[in-house]
RODOMAR-381031 format. One record per residue: residue in three letters; y, z, x of N, C-alpha, C in turn; residue number from 1. Coordinates in steps of 0.1 Angstrom, whole numbers, plus 5000, padded with zeros to 4 digits. Layout:
<nodes>
@r->Ala | n.c2->Y | n.c3->Z | n.c1->X | ca.c2->Y | ca.c3->Z | ca.c1->X | c.c2->Y | c.c3->Z | c.c1->X | k->NUM
...
</nodes>
This chain:
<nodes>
@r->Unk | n.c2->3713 | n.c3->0672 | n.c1->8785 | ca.c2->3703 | ca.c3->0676 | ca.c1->8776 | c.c2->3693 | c.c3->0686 | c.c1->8783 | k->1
@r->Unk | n.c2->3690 | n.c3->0695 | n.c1->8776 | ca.c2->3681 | ca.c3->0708 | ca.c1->8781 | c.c2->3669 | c.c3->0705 | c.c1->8785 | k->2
@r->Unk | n.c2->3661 | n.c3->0710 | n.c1->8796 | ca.c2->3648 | ca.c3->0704 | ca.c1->8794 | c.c2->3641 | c.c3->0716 | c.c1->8794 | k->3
@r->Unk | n.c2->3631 | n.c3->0725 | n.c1->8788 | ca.c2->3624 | ca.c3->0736 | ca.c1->8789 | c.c2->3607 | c.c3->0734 | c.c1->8799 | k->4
@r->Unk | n.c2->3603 | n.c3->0738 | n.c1->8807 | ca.c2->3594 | ca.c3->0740 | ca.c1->8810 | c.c2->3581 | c.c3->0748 | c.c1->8811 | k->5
@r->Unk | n.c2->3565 | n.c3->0750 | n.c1->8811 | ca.c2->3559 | ca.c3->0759 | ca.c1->8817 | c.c2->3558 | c.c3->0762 | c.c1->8828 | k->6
@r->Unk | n.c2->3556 | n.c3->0773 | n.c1->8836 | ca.c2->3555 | ca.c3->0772 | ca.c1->8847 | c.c2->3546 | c.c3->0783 | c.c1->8853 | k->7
@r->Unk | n.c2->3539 | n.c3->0781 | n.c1->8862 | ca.c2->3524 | ca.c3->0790 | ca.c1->8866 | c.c2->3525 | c.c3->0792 | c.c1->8880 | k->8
@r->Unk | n.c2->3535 | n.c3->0798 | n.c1->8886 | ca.c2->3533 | ca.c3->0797 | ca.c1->8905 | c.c2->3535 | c.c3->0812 | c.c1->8910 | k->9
@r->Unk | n.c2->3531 | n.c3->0808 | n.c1->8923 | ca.c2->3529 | ca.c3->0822 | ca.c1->8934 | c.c2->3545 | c.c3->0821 | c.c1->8941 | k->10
@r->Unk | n.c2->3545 | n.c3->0836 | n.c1->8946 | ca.c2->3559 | ca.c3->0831 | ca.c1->8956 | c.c2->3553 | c.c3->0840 | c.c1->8968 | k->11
@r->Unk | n.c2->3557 | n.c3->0843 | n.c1->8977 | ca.c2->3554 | ca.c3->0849 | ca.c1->8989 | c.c2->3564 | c.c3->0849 | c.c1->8996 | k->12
@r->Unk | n.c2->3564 | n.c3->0862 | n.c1->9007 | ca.c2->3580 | ca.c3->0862 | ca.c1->9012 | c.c2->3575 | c.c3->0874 | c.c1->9021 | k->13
@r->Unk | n.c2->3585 | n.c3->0882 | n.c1->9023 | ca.c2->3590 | ca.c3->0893 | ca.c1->9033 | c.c2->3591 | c.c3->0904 | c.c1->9025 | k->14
@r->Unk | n.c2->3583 | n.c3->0915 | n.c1->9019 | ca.c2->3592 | ca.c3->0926 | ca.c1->9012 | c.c2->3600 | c.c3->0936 | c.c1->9021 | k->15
@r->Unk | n.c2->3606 | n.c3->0949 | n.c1->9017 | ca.c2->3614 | ca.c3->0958 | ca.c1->9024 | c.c2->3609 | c.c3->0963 | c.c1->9035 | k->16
@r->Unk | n.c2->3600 | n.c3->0967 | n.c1->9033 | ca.c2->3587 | ca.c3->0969 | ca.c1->9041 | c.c2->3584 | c.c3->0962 | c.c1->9054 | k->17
@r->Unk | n.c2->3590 | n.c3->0949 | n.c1->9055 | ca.c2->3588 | ca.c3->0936 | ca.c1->9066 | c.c2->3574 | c.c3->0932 | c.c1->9064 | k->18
@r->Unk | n.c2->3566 | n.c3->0934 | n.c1->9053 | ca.c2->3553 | ca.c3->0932 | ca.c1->9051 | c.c2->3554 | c.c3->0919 | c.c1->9046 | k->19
@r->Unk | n.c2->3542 | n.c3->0908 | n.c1->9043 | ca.c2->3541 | ca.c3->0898 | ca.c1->9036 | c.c2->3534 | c.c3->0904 | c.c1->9024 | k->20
@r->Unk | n.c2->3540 | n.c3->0895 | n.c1->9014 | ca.c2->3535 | ca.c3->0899 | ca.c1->8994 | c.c2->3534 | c.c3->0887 | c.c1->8994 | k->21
@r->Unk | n.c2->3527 | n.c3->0887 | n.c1->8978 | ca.c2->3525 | ca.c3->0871 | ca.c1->8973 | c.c2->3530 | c.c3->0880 | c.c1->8956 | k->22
@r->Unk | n.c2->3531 | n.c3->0871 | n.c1->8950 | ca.c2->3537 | ca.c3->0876 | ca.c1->8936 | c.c2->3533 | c.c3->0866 | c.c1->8928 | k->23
@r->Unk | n.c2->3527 | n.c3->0868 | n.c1->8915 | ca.c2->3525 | ca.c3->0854 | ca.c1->8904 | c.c2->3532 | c.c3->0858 | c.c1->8895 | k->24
@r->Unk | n.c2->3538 | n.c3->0843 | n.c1->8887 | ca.c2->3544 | ca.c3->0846 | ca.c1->8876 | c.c2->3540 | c.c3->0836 | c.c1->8868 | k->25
@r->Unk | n.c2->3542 | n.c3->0838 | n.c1->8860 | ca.c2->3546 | ca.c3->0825 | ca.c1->8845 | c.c2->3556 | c.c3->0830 | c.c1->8837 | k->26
@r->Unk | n.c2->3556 | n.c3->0814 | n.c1->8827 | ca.c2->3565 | ca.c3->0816 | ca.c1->8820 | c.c2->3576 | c.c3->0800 | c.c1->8817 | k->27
@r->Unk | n.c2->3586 | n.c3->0805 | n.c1->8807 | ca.c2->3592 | ca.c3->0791 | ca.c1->8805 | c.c2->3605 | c.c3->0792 | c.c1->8814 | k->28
@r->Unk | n.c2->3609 | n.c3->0783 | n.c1->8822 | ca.c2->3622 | ca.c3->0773 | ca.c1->8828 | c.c2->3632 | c.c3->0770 | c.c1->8821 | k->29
@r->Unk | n.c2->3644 | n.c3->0769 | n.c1->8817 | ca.c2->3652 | ca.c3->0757 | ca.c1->8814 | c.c2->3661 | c.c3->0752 | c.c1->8820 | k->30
@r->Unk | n.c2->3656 | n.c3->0739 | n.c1->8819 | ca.c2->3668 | ca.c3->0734 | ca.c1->8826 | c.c2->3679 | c.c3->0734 | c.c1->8823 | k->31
@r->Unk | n.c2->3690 | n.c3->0723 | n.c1->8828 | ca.c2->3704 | ca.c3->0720 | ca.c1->8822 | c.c2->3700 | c.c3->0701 | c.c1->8820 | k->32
@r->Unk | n.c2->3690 | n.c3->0697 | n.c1->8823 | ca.c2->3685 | ca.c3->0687 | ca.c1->8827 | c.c2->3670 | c.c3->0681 | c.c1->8830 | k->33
@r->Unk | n.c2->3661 | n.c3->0671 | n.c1->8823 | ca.c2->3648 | ca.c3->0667 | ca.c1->8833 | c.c2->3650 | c.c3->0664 | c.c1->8841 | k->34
@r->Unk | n.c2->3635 | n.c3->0673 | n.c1->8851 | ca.c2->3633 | ca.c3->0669 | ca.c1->8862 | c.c2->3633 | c.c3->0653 | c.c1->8867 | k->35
@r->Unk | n.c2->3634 | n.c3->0647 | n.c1->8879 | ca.c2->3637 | ca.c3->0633 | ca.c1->8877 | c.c2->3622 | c.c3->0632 | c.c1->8883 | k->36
@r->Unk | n.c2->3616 | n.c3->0616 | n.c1->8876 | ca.c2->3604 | ca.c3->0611 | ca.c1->8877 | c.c2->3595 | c.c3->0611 | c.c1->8891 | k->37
@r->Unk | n.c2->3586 | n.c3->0613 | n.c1->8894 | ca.c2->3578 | ca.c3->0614 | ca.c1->8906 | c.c2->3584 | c.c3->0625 | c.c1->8918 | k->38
@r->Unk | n.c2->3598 | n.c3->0628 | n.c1->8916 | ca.c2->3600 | ca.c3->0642 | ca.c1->8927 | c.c2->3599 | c.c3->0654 | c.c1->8920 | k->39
@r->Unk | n.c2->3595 | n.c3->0659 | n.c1->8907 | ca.c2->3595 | ca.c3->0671 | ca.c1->8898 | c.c2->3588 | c.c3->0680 | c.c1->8903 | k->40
@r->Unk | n.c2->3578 | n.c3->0683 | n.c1->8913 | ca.c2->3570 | ca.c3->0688 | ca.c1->8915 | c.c2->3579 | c.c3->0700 | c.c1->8929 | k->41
@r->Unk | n.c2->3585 | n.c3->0685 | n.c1->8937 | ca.c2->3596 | ca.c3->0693 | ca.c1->8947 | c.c2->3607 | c.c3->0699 | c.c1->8944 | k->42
@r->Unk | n.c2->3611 | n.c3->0686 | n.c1->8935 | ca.c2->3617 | ca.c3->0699 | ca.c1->8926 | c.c2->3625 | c.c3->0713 | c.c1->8916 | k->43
@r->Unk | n.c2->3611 | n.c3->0713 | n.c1->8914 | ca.c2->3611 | ca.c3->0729 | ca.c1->8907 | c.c2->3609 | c.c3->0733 | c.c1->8915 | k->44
@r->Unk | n.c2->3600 | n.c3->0733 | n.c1->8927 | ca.c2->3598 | ca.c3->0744 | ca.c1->8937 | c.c2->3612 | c.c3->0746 | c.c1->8940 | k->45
@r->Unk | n.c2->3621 | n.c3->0739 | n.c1->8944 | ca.c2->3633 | ca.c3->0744 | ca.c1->8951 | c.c2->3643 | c.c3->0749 | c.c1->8944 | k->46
@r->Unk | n.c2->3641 | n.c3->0745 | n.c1->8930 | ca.c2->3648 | ca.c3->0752 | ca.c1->8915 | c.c2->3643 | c.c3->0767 | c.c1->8918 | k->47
@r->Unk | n.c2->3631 | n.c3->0770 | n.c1->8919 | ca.c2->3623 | ca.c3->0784 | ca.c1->8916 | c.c2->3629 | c.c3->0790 | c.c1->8930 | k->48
@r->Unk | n.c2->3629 | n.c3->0785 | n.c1->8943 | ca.c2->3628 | ca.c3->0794 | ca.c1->8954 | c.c2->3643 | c.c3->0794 | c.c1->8955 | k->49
@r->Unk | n.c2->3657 | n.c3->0789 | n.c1->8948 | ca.c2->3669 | ca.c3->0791 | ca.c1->8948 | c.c2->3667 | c.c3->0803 | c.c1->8942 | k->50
@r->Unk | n.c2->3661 | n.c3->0803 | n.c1->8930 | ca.c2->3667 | ca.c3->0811 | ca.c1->8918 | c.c2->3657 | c.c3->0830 | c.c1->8928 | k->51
@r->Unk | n.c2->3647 | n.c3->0825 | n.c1->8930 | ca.c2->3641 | ca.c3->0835 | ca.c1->8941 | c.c2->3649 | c.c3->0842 | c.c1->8954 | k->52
@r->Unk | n.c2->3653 | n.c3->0834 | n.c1->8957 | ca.c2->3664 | ca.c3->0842 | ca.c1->8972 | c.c2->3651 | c.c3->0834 | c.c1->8982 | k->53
@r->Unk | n.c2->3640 | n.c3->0823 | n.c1->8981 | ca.c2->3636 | ca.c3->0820 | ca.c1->8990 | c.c2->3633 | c.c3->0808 | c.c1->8997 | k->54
@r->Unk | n.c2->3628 | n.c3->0805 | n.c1->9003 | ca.c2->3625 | ca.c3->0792 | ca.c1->9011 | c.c2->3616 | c.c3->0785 | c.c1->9002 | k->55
@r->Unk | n.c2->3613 | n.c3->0769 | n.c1->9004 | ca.c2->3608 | ca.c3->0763 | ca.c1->8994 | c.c2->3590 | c.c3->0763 | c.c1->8989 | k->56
@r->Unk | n.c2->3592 | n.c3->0764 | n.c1->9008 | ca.c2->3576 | ca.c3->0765 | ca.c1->9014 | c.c2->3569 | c.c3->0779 | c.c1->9009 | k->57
@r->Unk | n.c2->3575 | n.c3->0788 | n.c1->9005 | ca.c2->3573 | ca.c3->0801 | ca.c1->8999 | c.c2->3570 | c.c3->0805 | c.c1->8988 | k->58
@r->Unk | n.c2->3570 | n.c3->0792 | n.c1->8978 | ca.c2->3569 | ca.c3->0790 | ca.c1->8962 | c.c2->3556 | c.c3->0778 | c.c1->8963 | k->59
@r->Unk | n.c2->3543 | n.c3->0784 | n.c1->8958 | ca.c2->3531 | ca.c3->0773 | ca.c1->8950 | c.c2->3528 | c.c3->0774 | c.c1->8939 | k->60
@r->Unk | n.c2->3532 | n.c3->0762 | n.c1->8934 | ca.c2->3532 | ca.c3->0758 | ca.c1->8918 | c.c2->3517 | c.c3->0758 | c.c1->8915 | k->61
@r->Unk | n.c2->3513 | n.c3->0766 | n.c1->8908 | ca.c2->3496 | ca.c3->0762 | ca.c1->8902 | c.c2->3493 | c.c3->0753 | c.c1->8888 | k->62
@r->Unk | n.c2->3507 | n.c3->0755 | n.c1->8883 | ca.c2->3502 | ca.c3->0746 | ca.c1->8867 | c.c2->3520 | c.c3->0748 | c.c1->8864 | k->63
@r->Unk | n.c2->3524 | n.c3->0732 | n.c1->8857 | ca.c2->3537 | ca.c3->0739 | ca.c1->8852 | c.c2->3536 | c.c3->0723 | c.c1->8842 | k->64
@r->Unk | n.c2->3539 | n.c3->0725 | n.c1->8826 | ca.c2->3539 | ca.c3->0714 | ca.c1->8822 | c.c2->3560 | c.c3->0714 | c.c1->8809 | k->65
@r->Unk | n.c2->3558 | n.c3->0701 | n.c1->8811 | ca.c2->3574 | ca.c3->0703 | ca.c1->8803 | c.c2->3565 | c.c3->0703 | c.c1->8784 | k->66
@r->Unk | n.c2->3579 | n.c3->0711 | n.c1->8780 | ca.c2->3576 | ca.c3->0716 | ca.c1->8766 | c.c2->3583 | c.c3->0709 | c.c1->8757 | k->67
@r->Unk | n.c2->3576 | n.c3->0702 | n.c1->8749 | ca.c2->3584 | ca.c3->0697 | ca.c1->8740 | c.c2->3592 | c.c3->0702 | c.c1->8724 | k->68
</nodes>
């Protein structure tokens, strides 16, 4: 079952440059599945920094709520 989410976070990384960026985004998620109870926070970070090309520690969630 699909789960849709909001989501409000920063990413930060390396650009071409070898410089450090930070980037904000929002927007909706979907899953293929809910996040499972009390680890959802870890993760979507690691959903977001897969789907990113980055490390987990490189993604800060500021606000993200599931959509009903």
């Amino acid at each position: 079952m699909a789960a849709k989410y909001y989501t409000h976070f920063l990413t930060s990384g390396v650009d071409e440059r070898e410089s450090r960026s930070t980037h904000e985004w929002s927007g909706v998620v979907e899953l293929r599945e809910p996040l499972r109870d009390r680890r959802e926070l870890g993760e979507l970070r690691s959903l977001l920094a897969v789907n990113f090309n980055l490390d987990s520690e490189d993604i800060r969630i500021l606000h993200w709520a599931r959509l009903h």
